[in-house]
Every structure is written in structure tokens, then in C-alpha cells.
N, C-alpha and C positions, 0 to 999 in steps of 0.2 A: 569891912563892909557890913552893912545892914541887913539882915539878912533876913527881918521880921514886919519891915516896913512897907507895904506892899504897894506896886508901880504897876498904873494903869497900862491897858493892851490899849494903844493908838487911841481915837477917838469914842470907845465902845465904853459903859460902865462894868467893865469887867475890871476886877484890882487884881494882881497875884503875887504873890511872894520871889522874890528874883530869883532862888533856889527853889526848883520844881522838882518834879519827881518824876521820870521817862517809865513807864509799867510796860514798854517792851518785853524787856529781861522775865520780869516774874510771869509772864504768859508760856513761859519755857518747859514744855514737860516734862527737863531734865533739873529744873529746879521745885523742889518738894512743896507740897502746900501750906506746910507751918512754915517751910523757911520763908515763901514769898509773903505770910503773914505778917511775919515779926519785920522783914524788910519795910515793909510800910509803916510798918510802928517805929521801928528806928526813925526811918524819915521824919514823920511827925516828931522827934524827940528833938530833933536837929531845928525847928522852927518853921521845916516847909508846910504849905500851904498850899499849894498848888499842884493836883495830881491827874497826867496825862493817859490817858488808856487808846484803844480802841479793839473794834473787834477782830478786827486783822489779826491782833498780837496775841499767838494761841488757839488763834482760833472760836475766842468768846473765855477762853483762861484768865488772859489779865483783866476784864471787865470783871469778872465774876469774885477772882481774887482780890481786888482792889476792894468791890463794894463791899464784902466780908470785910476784908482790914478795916475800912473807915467806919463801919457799921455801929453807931454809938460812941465811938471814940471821942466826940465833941458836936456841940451845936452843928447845926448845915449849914449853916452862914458863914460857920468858921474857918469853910475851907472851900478849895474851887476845883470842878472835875469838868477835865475836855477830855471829849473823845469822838468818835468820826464817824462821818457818811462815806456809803460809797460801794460799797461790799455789804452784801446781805448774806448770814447763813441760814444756808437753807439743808432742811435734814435730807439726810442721802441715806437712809439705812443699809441697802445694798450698795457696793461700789460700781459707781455708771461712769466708765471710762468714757463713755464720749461728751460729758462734763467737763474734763478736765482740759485746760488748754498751756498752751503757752505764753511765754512773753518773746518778745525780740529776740533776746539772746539767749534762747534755749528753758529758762526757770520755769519752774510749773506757774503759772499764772492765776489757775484758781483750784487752789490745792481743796485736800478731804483732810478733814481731820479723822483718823484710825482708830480711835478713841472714844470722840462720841457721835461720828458718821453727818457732822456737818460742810456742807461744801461749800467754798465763796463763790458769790456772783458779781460782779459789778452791773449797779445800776445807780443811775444818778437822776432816777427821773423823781417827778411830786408825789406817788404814792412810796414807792420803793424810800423814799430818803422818810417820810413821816413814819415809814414803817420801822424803819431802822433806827430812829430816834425812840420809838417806843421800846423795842428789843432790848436795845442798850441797857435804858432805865428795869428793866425786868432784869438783865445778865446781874448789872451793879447793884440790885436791889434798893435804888435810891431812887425817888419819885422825881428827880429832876437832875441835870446836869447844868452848868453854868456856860458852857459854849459847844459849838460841835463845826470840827473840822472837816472839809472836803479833800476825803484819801485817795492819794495817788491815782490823779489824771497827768502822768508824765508819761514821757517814751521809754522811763526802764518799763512798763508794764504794759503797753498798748502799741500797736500798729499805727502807722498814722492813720487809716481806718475807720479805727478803735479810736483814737484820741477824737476826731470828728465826730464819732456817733456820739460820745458820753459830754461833747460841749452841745452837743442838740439836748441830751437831756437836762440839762441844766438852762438853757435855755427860758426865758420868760415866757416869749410866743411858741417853744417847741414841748421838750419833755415837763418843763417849768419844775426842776432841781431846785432851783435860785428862788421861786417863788414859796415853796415851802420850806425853806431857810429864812426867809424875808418874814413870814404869818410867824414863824415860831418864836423871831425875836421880837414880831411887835407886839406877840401876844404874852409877851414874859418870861414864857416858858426858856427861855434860852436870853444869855447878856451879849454875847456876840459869835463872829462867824469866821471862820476860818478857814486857809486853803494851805495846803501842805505844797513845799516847793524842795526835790528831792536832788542831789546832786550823788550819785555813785557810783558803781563799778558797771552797773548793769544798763545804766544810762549817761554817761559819761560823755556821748560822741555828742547827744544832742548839746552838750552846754560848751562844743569846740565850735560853734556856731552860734547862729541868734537863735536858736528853735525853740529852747525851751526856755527863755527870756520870752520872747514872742508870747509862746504858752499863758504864762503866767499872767502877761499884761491882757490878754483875748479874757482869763477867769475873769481877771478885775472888772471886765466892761460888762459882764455876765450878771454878775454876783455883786451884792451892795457887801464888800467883806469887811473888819474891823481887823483883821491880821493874817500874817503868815506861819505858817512853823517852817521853819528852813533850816532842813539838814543835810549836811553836811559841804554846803554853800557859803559859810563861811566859819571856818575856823581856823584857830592857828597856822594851819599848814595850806589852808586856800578860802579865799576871800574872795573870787570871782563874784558873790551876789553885791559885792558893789559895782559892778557896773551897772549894774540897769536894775535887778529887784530891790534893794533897798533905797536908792534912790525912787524908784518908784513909791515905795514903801514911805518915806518923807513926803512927799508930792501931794499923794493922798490920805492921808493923816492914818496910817494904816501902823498898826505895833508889829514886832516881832519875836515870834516864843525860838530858840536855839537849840534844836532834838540832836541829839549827836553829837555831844562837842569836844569829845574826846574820838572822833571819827571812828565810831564803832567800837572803842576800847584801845587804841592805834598809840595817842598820847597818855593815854594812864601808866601805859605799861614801857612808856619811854622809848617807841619802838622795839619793844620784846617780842612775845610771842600773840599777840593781837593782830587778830585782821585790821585792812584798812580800809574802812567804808566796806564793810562786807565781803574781803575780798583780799586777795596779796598782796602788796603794798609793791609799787611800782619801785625803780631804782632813783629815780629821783625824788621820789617822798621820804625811801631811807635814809641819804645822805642828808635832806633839809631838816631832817628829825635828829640825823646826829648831831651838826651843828646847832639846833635851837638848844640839844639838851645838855651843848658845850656851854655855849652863854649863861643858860640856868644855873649850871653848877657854878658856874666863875662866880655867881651872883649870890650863891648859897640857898636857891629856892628850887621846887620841883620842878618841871616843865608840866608836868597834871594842874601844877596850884596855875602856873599861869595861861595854861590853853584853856581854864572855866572861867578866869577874869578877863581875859580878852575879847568873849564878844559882849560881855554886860558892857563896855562900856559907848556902844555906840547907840546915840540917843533912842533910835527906833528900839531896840531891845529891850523888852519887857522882863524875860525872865531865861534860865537857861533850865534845862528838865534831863540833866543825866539817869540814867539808866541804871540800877542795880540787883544783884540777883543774890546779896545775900546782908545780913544786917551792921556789918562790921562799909559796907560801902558809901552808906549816906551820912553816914559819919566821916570817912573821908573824904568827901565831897565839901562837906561845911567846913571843913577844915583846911581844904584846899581854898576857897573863898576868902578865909579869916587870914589865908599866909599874908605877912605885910612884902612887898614886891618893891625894891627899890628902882625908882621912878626913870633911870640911865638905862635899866633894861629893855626899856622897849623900844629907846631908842639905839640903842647896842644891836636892836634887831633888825631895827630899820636899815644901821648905817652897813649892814653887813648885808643888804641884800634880801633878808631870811623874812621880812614882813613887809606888804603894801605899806607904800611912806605915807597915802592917802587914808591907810584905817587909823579911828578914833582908836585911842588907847588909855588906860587909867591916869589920870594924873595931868593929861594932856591935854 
């Protein structure tokens, strides 16, 4: 695979390299600051181009570690940084417990960071979102970023409520979210827009129904967007956003960036000791992971090499942005991409039950 040639996001002039870089992981305060250093310099060794942040991740950590990493390492043109709206930190130097909330299923919803006493808020209206596009560029120390994603408006994190009030801020005639995403890309400042589509443990029940299908289509009408990031929606082991977001996604000339696609670490570790999508791996994920990682071997390939070629090849996919938290990762990663995959395998998977007969597949 090509792994230097870079493949527009949908209709936007955004270009990115199909192997991206997910800067979740290095926002980890359990990961050191030279290692998350040298992790993006690997990455960059490997031929990526393409590196995802936000402030969510750390808490303002990985935004802050990332623009360090990239800091002089090459031209700015040379390379592409998303990262997101949605969440503003805001400093908390005392701890004000009636800040903090929840989500649905119990998680803290807008945590404090311990360390440098910032709190999250969500807000998606036109000040809060200009304001948060400038933060970012301060946290990264880079005068611009190349796109900026709208973070999680799903029901793992809101009440339906909550999901109601923050589509008013985004709103044209309400909070008007959407109108200063719309000024930032016609003003340059930004190549395209993005809305994050989240499938996991903590919201799960909505995508057992149309809800958060629904969702996503309600953003689009909202929001003039140029892509999605969809994680954990489709990957090897579930492909649910074919029915209705990626088709959507074709419809309206929309690209798609793939966060997660080893489901949280789930396939890298071949069903080991990895969570799944954040969380314990149900009984029926195990057994579909033992048997995918039967076929793999029959075939003599990883099941990691083939759960990161599996969604590049569906034409809407722009690029996939695994996650790493230390430097020996993104090298396995380009190497995972580089495996040659004999072309019976995927059909081995199909005819076994183990993959939608309807996903694109390499070769295919």
C-alpha cells in the first residue's frame, strides 16, 4: 500500500496521508513526555502525515505534546493537524465539585484535570467554538490547524436533553456552532469540518436502534461538514455504520477519517489483554476474534495487519489514525499496512459468517 500518497477528505481541499496518527494515547499522564515526543517523531519516520489531536485527549496534554513534536520538524504545509470543537477548558484552580457532571452511564462527563486544575465544559455555540479554535492553536503552538472536528455530541455523553441543547448551539438561527465553522473555512483559516461519530461501550444501546444514526443525519442538516471520524462503527469486528452513516457519507460527498480501528487496542493484541471499545469485550466479540484470528493464521498474516487494511478500503475512507503510546508503535502500524494479505482471505471471512458480505474489501 501507498502509504505517502495522500487521499482527499470527501469533497473538502483537505489531502491526508491514509496512515494518520490518533494523539489520544500520548495525552496519557501515564505516558512520559519524551516518550510521547519521540512517538510522533517515529510516526513522522514512517511517512505519516496526518496528525489527529484534541483537547479532550489529556486534558490540553496531547494538543500541547503534539505541537512540541511537530514544532520545526518540517514545512507546515507538509503536514495536516485535526483537532476539535466542543469542550472548552476552562481553569478551575480550586476543585468545585458542582462542575463536575455525569454521562448516561455513570462516567464523569466533564472531568478536572489534577494536575493543571483545568475543567471541561461543553459548548458548541459561535463564541465558545471561535474561542476554542484559538486555544487549540495556543495549546499546539502552531498558528493554524488544517481542519477542526465537532466532539462528541452522542448519547455515550449527554442526556437526550443535553443532545437537544448542544444541536441548538450549533444551530445557524440558534447558538450558530455551524456558522463559525462555516466563517473559519471560508476564511481559510481551516480546509474542512468535521463531526466525530462514536460507537462504544458507554453508548452502545443508542446504535441498537436508529437514534444515533438519526443523530448524525440531524448534524449534517445542521452543519455544511466535508467528513466524519467514526470510531469504532466500523471495524473488523462491526460494520454497523454501513447502514445508514456511510452511505450517507457517499450521498453527500462527505470523507471518512477511521479513529479506533484496532477497537481501542482489542485487535492489535489479538484478543489478549486489551479492552474493547473502552471496556470488556462481550462474549460474542471473543469468540468472533478467535475465529477471525483462525483464518489470519491459516493465511499466515496478523489479524492487526488485516483489521488496519480493512477499512482503507472503502471508497469514502480517507485515511485510518491509530493511536500510539510509545515509539516502537507507529512502526508497527506501517508495517501492518505494508503486510501483502492474500486476496481468498476476505473472502474466507465472508463465507464464514465473520465479515459483512456487503463491505468493500482490498483487492475486491
Amino acid at each position: 500500500m501507498d502509504l505517502t500518497s495522500p487521499r482527499r477528505v470527501g469533497k473538502s481541499n483537505l489531502y491526508v496521508t491514509p496512515l494518520g496518527f490518533g494523539g489520544g494515547t500520548i495525552g496519557s499522564p501515564n505516558v512520559p513526555n519524551g516518550t510521547s515526543l519521540d512517538t510522533v517523531v517515529a510516526a513522522w519516520g514512517t511517512g505519516t502525515r496526518f496528525f489527529d489531536t484534541a483537547p479532550w485527549y489529556g486534558l490540553g496534554r496531547s494538543e500541547r505534546r503534539l505541537g512540541l513534536a511537530l514544532s520545526g520538524i518540517d514545512h507546515r504545509d507538509s503536514y495536516c493537524i485535526n483537532t476539535k470543537v466542543g469542550k472548552s477548558l476552562v481553569p478551575e484552580p480550586q476543585r468545585d465539585e458542582h462542575r463536575r457532571s455525569l454521562s448516561p452511564g455513570g462516567e464523569v462527563r466533564t472531568p478536572r484535570d489534577p494536575v493543571t486544575g483545568f475543567r471541561v465544559e461543553f459548548d458548541y455555540t459561535y463564541q465558545r467554538i471561535r474561542s476554542q479554535h484559538h486555544e487549540s492553536l495556543q495549546r499546539l503552538g502552531h498558528s493554524r490547524v488544517d481542519s477542526l472536528t465537532i466532539h462528541d455530541i452522542d448519547y455515550g455523553y449527554h442526556q437526550p436533553g443535553q443532545i437537544e441543547k448542544h444541536l441548538e448551539e450549533l444551530d445557524p438561527n440558534g447558538g450558530r456552532g455551524a456558522t463559525a465553522l462555516h466563517e473559519l473555512r471560508s476564511q481559510g483559516a481551516i480546509k474542512a469540518i468535521g463531526c466525530g461519530c462514536n460507537l462504544e461501550s458507554r453508548n452502545v444501546d443508542s446504535w441498537l436502534t436508529s437514534a444515533h444514526e438519526d443523530l448524525c443525519e440531524r448534524i449534517t442538516d445542521l452543519v455544511d461538514l466535508d467528513f466524519f471520524v467514526i470510531a469504532g462503527g466500523y471495524t473488523l469486528l462491526e460494520t454497523r455504520a454501513l447502514r445508514r452513516v456511510l452511505t450517507l457519507c457517499e450521498q453527500r460527498g462527505l470523507g471518512v477519517i477511521i479513529a479506533a480501528p484496532f477497537a481501542s487496542g482489542w485487535l492489535v493484541d489479538e484478543g489478549g489483554q486489551g479492552s474493547y471499545m473502552y471496556d470488556q469485550a462481550p462474549f460474542d466479540i471473543v469468540e468472533k476474534t478467535r475465529h477471525m484470528a483462525n483464518v489470519c493464521n491459516a493465511h499466515n498474516v496478523s489479524l492487526a495487519a488485516v483489521a488496519l487494511q480493512f477499512p482503507l478500503a472503502h471508497p469514502a475512507v480517507a485515511a485510518v489514525i491509530p493511536g500510539a503510546k510509545n515509539p516502537n508503535e507507529p512502526k508497527q502500524n506501517r508495517d501492518y499496512l505494508m503486510t501483502p494479505i492474500p486476496p481468498n482471505l476476505w473472502q474466507t471471512l465472508k463465507d464464514e459468517g465473520l465479515l459483512d458480505p456487503d463491505a468493500p474489501t482490498p483487492h475486491s
